[in-house]
C-alpha positions as CSV (number, residue, x, y, z in Angstrom):
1,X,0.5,-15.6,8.1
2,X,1.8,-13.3,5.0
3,X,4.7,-10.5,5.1
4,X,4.5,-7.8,2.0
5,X,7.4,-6.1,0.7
6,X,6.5,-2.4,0.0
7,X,8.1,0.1,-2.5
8,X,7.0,3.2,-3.7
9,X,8.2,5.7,-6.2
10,X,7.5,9.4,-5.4
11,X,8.4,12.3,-7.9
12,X,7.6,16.4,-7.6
13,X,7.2,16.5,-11.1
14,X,3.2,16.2,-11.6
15,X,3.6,15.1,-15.2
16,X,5.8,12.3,-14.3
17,X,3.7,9.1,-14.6
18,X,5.0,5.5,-15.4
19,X,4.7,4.1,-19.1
20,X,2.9,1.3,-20.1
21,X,5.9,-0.8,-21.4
22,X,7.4,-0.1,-18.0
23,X,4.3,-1.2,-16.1
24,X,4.4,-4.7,-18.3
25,X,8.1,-5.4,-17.4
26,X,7.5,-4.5,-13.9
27,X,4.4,-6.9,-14.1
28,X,6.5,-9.6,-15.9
29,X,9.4,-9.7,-13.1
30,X,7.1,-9.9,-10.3
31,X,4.9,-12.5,-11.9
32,X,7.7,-14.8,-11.7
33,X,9.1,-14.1,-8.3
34,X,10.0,-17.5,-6.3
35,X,7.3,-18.4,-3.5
36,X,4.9,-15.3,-4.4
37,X,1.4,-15.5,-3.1
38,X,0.0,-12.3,-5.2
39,X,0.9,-8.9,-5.4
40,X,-0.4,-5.4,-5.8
41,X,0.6,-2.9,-8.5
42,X,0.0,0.3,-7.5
43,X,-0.8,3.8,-10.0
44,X,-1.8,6.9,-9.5
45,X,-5.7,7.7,-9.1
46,X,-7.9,10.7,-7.8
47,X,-10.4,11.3,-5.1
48,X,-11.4,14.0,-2.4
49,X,-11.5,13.1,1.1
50,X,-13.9,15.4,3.5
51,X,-10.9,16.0,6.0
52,X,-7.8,15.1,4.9
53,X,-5.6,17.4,2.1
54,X,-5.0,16.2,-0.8
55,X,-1.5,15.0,-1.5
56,X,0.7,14.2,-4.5
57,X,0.2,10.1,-5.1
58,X,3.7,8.2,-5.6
59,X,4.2,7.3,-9.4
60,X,4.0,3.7,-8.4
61,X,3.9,1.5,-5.9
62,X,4.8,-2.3,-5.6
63,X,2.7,-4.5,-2.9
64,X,4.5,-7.8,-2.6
65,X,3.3,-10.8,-0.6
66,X,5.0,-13.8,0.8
67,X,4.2,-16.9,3.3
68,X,7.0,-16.1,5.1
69,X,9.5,-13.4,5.9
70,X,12.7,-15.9,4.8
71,X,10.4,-16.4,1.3
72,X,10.4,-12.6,1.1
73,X,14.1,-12.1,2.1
74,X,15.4,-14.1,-0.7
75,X,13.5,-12.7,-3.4
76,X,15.1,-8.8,-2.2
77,X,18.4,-10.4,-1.3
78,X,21.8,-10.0,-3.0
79,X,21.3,-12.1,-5.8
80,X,17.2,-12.5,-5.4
81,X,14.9,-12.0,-8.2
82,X,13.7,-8.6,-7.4
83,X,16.9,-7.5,-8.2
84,X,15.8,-7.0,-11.9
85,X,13.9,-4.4,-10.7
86,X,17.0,-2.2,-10.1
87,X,18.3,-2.9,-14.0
88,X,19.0,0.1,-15.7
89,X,16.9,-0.5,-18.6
90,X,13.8,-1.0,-15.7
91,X,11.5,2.0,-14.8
92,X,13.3,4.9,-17.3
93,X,9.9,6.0,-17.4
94,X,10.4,7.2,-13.7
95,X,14.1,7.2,-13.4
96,X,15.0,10.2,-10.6
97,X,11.9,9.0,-8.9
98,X,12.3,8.5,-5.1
99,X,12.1,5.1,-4.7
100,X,11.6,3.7,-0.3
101,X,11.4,0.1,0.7
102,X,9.8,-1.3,3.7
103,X,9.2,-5.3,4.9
104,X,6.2,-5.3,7.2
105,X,3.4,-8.2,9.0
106,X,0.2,-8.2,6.7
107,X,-2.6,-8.2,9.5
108,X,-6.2,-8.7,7.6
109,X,-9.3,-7.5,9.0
110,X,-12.7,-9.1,7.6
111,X,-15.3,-7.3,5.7
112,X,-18.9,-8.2,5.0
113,X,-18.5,-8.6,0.8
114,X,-15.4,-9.4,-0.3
115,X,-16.2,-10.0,-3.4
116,X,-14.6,-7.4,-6.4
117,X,-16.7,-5.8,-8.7
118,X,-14.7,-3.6,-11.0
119,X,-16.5,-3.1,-14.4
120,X,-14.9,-3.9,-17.6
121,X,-11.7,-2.2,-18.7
122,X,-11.4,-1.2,-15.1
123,X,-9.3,-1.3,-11.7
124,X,-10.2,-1.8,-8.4
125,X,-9.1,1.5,-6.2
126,X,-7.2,1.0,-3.0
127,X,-6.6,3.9,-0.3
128,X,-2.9,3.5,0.9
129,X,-2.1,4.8,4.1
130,X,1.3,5.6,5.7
131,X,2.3,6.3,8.8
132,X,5.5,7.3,9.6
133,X,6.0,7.5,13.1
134,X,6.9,7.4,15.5
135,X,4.5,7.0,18.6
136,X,5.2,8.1,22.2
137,X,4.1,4.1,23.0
138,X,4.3,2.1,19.7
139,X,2.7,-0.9,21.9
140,X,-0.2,0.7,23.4
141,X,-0.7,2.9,19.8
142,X,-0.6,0.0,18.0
143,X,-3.2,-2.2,20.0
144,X,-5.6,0.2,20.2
145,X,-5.7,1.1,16.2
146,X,-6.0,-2.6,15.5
147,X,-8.5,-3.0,18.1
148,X,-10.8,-0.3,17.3
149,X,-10.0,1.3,13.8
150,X,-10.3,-1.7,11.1
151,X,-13.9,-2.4,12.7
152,X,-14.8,0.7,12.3
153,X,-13.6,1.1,8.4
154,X,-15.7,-2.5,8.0
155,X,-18.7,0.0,8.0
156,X,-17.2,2.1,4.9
157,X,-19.9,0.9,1.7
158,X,-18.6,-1.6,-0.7
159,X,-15.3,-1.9,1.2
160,X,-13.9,-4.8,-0.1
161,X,-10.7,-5.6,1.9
162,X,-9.1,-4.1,4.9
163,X,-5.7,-4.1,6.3
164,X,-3.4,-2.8,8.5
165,X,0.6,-3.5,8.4
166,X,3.0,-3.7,10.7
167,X,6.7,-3.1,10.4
168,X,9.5,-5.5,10.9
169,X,13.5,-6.7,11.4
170,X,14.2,-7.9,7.8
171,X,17.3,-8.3,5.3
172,X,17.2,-7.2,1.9
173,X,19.9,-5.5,-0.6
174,X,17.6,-3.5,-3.4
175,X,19.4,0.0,-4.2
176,X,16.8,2.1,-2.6
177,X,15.9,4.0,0.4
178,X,15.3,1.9,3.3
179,X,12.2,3.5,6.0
180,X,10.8,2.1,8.8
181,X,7.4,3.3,9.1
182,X,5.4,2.2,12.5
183,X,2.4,1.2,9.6
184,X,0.2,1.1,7.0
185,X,-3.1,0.6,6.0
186,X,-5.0,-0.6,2.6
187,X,-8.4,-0.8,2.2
188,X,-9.8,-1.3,-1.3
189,X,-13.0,-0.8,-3.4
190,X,-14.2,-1.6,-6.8
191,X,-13.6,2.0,-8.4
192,X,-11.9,5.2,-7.9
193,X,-15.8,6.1,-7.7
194,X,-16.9,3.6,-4.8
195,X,-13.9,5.1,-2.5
196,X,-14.9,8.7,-3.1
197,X,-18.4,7.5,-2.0
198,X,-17.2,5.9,1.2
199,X,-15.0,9.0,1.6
200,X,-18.0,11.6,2.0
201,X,-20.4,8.7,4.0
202,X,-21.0,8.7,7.6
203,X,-18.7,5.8,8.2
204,X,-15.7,8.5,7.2
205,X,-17.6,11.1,10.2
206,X,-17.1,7.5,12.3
207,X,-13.2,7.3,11.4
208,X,-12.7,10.9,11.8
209,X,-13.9,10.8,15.2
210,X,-12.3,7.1,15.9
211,X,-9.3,8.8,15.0
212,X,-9.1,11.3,17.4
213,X,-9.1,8.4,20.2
214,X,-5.6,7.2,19.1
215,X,-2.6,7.5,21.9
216,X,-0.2,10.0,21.1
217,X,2.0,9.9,17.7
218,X,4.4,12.7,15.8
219,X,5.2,12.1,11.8
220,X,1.1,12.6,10.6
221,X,-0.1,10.5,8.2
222,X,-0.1,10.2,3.9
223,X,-3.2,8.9,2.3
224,X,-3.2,8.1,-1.5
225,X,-5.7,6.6,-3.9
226,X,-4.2,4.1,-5.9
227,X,-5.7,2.3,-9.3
228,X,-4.6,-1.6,-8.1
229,X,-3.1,-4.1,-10.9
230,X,-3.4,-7.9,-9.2
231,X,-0.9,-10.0,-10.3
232,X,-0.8,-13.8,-9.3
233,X,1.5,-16.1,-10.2
């Protein structure tokens, strides 16, 4: 069992991006978060999708996993060690940025290779996807997209991981916007390049059409490339 803690930073300014000594400090307090199983370090990247627009990526986004949802509560509580993250001398590079939070259930889904591999120099790519809700029957939404949809993107080339995540009840006391999205979804690939392949293959004609079969929902749905930093502690 693993819960994530999510946070994303989204700016309308397009030449907004995060600096590199920013990044490192970032990287440097999460490293040493209590009880941290690995987390994901999320930066801007580009690819073109066959159906869907293409939208503004958040500035950065923070992936955070834990054993347990009390592990992940302590590190986001009132005097937890994400609280660092919040310092004013912490993400200047960004400051203004709106910054959301979300606790959610981390449900993996297998795929045939998981095996990464990014060339030198490089980062793998995930494909972040949010859904904001809400659905006119969150159960029956949510058992058929885990029941169909993650088998279905098993068939994209070169995927190398696959998940869907749920939302949550949780405590935690960072400074930012709180949402509740009914989920998200991550799959990753070794390169910006291998997910703009499995975005024009047959398997995204699959997902389009798998899509379509979902029960009713309102709020649409974000998808951003991300470049993916794995940190482990």
């Amino acid at each position: 069992m693993a819960f994530a803690y999510l946070a994303f930073f989204e700016s309308s300014d397009d030449d907004r991006a995060i600096s590199e000594a920013d990044l490192a400090t970032v990287a440097a307090i999460i490293k040493a978060t209590p009880a941290l199983i690995s987390a994901n370090l999320y930066t801007p990247e580009t690819t073109k999708d066959m159906y869907n627009r293409t939208e503004r990526s958040p500035v950065l986004g923070l992936q955070l996993y834990f054993e347990d949802l009390t592990a992940l509560e302590n590190a986001v509580g009132p005097s937890g060690h994400l609280q660092q993250l919040a310092a004013p001398d912490v993400l200047t590079s960004i400051e203004g940025a709106r910054a959301t939070q979300q606790a959610m259930y981390v449900r993996p889904f297998p795929v045939d290779d998981g095996r990464l591999r990014t060339g030198e120099g490089e980062l793998p790519c995930s494909y972040v996807v949010h859904y904001p809700g809400p659905a006119e029957d969150l159960n029956a939404w949510l058992h058929h997209y885990v029941s169909h949809h993650p088998q279905v993107m098993r068939t994209f080339p070169d995927i190398r991981q696959i998940e869907v995540l749920s939302r949550v009840d949780w405590c935690g006391f960072l400074p930012w916007e709180r949402v509740n999205h009914i989920q998200r979804n991550r799959v990753m690939f070794d390169s910006p390049a291998a997910l703009q392949t499995a975005l024009q293959s047959p398997a995204r004609i699959a997902m389009r059409e798998d899509f379509k079969t979902l029960p009713p929902f309102d709020g649409g749905n974000s998808h951003f490339p991300m470049a993916t930093r794995i940190i482990v502690p």
